[in-house]
C-alpha positions as CSV (number, residue, x, y, z in Angstrom):
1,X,5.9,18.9,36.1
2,X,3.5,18.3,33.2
3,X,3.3,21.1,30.2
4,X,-0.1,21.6,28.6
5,X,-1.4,23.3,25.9
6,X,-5.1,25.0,26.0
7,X,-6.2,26.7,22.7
8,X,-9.2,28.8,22.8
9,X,-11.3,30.3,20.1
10,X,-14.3,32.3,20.8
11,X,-16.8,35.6,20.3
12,X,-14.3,38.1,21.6
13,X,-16.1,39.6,25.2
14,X,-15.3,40.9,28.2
15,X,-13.6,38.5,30.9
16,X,-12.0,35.6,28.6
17,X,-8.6,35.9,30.0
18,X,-9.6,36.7,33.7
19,X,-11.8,33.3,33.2
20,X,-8.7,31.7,31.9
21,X,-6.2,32.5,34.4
22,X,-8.5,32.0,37.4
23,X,-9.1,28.5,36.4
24,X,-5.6,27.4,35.8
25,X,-4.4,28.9,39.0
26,X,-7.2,27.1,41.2
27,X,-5.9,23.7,39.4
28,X,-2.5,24.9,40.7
29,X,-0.8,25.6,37.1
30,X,1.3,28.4,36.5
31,X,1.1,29.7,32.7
32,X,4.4,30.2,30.8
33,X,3.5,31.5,28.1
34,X,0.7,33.0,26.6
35,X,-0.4,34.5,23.1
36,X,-3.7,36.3,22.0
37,X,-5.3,38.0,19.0
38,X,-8.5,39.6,18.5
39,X,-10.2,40.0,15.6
40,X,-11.1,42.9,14.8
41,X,-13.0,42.6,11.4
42,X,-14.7,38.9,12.5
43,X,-14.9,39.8,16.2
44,X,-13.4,36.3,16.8
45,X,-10.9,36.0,20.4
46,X,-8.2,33.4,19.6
47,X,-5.5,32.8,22.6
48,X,-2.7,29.8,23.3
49,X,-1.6,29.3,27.0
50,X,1.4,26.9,27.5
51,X,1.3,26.3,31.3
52,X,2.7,23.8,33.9
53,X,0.9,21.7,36.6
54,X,3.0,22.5,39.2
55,X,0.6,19.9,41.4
56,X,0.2,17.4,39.5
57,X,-3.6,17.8,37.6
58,X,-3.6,15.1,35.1
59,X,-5.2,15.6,31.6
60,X,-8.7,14.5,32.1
61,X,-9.7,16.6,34.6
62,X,-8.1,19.9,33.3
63,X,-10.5,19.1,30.1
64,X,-13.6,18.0,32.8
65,X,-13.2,21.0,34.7
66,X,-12.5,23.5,32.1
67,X,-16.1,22.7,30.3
68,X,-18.2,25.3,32.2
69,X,-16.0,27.9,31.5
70,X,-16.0,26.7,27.6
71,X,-19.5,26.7,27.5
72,X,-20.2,29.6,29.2
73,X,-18.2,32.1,26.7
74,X,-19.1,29.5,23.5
75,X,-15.8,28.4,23.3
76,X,-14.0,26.1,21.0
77,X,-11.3,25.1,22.7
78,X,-9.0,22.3,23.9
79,X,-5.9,21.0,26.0
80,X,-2.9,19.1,24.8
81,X,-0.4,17.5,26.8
82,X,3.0,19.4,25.6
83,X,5.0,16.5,25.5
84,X,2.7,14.2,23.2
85,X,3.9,14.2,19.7
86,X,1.5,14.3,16.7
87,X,0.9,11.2,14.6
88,X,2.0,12.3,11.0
89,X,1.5,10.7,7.4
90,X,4.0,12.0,4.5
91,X,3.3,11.7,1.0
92,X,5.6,11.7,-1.7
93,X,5.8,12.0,-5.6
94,X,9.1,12.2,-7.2
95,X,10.6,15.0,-6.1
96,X,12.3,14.3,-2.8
97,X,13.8,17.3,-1.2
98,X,11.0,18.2,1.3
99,X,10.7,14.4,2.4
100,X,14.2,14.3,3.1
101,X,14.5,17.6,4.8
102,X,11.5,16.2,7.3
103,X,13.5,13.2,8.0
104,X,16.8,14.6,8.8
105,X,14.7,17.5,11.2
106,X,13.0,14.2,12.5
107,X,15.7,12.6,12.9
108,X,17.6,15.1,15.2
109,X,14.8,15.8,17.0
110,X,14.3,19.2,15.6
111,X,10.6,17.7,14.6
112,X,8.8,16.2,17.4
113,X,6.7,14.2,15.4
114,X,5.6,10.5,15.2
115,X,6.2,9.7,11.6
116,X,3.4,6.9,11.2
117,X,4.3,6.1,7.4
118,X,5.1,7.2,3.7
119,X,2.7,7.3,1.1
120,X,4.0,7.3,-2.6
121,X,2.5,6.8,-5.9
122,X,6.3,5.9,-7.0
123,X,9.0,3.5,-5.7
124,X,12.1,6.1,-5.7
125,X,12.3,7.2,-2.1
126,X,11.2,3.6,-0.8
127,X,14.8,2.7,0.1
128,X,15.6,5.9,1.6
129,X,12.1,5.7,3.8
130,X,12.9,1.6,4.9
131,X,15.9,2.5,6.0
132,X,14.7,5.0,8.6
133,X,12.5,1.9,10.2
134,X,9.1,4.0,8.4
135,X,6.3,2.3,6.8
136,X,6.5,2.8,3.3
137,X,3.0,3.0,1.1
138,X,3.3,2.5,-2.3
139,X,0.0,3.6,-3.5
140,X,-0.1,4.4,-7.6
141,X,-2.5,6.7,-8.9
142,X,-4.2,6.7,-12.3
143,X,-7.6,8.4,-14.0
144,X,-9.3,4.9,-13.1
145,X,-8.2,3.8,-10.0
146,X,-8.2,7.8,-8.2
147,X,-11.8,7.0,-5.7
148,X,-9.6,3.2,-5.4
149,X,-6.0,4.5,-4.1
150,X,-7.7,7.4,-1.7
151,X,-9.5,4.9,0.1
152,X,-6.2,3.3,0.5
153,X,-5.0,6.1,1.5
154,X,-7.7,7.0,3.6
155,X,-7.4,3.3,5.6
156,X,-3.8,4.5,6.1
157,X,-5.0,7.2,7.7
158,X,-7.4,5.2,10.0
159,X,-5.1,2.4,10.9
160,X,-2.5,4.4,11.8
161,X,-4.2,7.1,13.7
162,X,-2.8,9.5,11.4
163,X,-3.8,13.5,13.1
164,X,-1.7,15.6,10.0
165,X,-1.4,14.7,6.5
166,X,2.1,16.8,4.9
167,X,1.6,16.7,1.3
168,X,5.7,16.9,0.7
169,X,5.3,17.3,-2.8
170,X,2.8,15.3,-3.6
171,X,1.8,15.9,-7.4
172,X,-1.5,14.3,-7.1
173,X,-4.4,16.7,-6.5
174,X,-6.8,15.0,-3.5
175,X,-10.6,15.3,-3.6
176,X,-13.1,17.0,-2.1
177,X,-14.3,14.4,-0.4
178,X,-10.9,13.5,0.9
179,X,-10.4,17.3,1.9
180,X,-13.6,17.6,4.0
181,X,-13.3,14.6,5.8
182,X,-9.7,15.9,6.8
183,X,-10.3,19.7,6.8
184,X,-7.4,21.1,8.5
185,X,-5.4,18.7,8.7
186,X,-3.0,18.6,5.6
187,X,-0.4,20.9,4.7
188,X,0.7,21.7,1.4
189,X,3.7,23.1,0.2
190,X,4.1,24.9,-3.1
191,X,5.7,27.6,-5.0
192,X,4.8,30.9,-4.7
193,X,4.9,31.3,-9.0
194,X,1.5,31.2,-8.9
195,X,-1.1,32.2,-10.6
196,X,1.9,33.6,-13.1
197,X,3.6,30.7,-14.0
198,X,1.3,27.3,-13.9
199,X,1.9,24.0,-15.3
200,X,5.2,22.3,-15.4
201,X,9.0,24.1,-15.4
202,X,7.6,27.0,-13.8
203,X,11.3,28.1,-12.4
204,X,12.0,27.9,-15.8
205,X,9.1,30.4,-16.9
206,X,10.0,32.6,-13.6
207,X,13.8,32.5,-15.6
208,X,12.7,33.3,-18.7
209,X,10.8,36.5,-17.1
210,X,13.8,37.2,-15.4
211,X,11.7,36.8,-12.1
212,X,14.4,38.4,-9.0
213,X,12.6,36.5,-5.6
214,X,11.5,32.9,-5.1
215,X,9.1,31.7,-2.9
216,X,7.3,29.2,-1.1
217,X,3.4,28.6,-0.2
218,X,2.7,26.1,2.7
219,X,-1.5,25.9,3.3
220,X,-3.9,24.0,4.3
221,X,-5.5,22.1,1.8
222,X,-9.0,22.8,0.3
223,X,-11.3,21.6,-2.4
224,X,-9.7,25.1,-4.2
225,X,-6.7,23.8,-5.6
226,X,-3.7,25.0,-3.8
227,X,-6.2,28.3,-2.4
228,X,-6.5,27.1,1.3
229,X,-5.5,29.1,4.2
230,X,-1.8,30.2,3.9
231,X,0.1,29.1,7.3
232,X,4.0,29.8,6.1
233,X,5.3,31.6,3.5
234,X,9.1,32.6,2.4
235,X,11.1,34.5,-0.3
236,X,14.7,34.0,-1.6
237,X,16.2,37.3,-3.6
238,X,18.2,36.0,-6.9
239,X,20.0,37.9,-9.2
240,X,20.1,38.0,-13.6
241,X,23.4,35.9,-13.3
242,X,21.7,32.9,-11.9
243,X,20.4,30.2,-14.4
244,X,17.2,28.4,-14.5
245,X,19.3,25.7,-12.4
246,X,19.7,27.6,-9.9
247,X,16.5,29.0,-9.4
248,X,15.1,25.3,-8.9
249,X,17.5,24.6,-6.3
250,X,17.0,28.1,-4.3
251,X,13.7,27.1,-5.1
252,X,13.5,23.8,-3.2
253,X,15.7,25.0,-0.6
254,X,12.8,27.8,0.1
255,X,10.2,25.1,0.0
256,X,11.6,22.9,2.4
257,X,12.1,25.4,5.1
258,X,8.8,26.8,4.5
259,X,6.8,23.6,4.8
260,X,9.2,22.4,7.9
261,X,8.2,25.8,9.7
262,X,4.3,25.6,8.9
263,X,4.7,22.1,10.3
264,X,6.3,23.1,13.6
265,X,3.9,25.4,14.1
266,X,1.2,22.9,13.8
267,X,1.9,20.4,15.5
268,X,2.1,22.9,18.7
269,X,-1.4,24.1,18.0
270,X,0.0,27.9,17.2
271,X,-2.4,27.7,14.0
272,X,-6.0,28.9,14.2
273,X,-8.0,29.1,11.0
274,X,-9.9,32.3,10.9
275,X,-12.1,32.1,7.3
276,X,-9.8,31.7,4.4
277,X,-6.6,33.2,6.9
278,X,-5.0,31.8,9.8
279,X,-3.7,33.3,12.8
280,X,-0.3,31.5,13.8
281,X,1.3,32.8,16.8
282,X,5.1,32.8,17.1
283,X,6.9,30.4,19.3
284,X,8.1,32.7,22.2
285,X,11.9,32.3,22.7
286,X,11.6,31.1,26.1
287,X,9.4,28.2,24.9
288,X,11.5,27.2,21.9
289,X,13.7,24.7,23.0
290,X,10.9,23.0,24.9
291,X,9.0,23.2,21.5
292,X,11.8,21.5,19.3
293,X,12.3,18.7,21.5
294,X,8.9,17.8,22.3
């Protein structure tokens, strides 16, 4: 039996659900899960069904029949096949502890993802990248060359089919150009220091302001620097006896969690921008497993 995702946005009405249901039980699917929100400030209906095709109802013609029903209630909405793993680009400056969390989670299957390449604008984790069979993109950026190496970056993208760009501390700030053409599809991940402490060392700063909980930011990324819709976010409690060492590692240890979590939850469409939020729903415990092994 074939797992499907449908994702719905809409004006919140009257008969969404009922509409919902009816439709996947006359295509002979029985839902497994199910999450929903209404908005009450924006009036905006956002809902994620996980069901099965207990018949056999193939992809196309879940999407051609569900239309009407779409159209009717103004819907934004699509259907994934649950199994199908999400092409994903990393990029890389050089600091390393996100990219190598991602590729030990990948690695285990922890992260059903297709991991379509690396993009650096350094050589240090090019070895560690090779040797997982990954494309590796050494793409340098300067003042001169910045419109040159996105459109690099940008046939990347386009060659490989690339669906989510995961900015794994990537210490080059994209453009608005770049961040249109791929709005909502690249994650960030950042401490939480700011706007307090900006500009290099901030762990350092957060130290020296004997700062007691660490965090991490992971967002979607916007032509506001590092002010896009928040999608995971994390603290760490720390205490006056730990150095400025130690905040940096606590530090990337939040970071990487935070960024492999918002990841997760996008890849299995549990994200839905709403304005400048997001509404993520939780993975249910029953569909967890499924979830983590793709």
């Amino acid at each position: 039996m074939t797992n499907y995702v449908l994702t719905v946005t809409c004006k919140s009405t009257r008969g969404i659900v009922a509409a919902i249901s009816n439709y996947l039980a006359e295509k002979g699917c029985n839902i497994v899960d199910s999450s929903q929100f209404d908005d009450l400030d924006t009036g905006r209906f956002f809902t994620r069904v996980s069901f099965i095709s207990e018949e056999g109802v193939k992809l196309p013609p879940l999407v051609a029949g569900f239309k009407p029903i779409a159209e009717k209630f103004e819907m934004e909405a699509e259907i994934h096949e649950g199994q199908s793993r999400m092409k994903v680009l990393l990029m890389v400056s050089r600091f390393g502890h996100c990219l190598n969390d991602l590729l030990y989670r990948w690695k285990i299957g922890a992260l059903p993802i297709e991991i379509v390449g690396v993009v650096s604008n350094h050589f240090e984790y090019q070895k560690v990248v090779v040797n997982h069979d990954i494309p590796f993109h050494h793409i340098p950026v300067t003042k001169a060359n910045k419109p040159q190496a996105e459109a690099r970056i940008m046939d990347v993208v386009e060659q490989t089919s690339t669906e989510l760009i995961v900015l794994a501390r990537y210490m080059q700030i994209l453009s608005d150009q770049m961040c249109q053409k791929m709005s909502g599809k690249i994650i960030n991940i950042h401490h939480s220091f700011l706007p307090s402490f900006k500009g290099a060392n901030p762990y350092k700063q957060a130290h020296e302001r004997g700062v007691k909980l660490i965090g991490a930011t992971a967002h979607y990324v916007t032509a506001d620097l590092d002010e896009g819709p928040i999608i995971e976010q994390d603290i760490a409690r720390i205490t006056h006896a730990q150095s400025a060492e130690d905040y940096v590692s606590i530090g990337r240890d939040v970071e990487s969690q935070v960024l492999a979590r918002a990841i997760h939850a996008h890849i299995h469409h549990r994200v839905f921008p709403n304005g400048n939020r997001t509404i993520v729903f939780p993975a249910s415990p029953g569909s967890f497993a499924s979830e983590r092994m793709g």
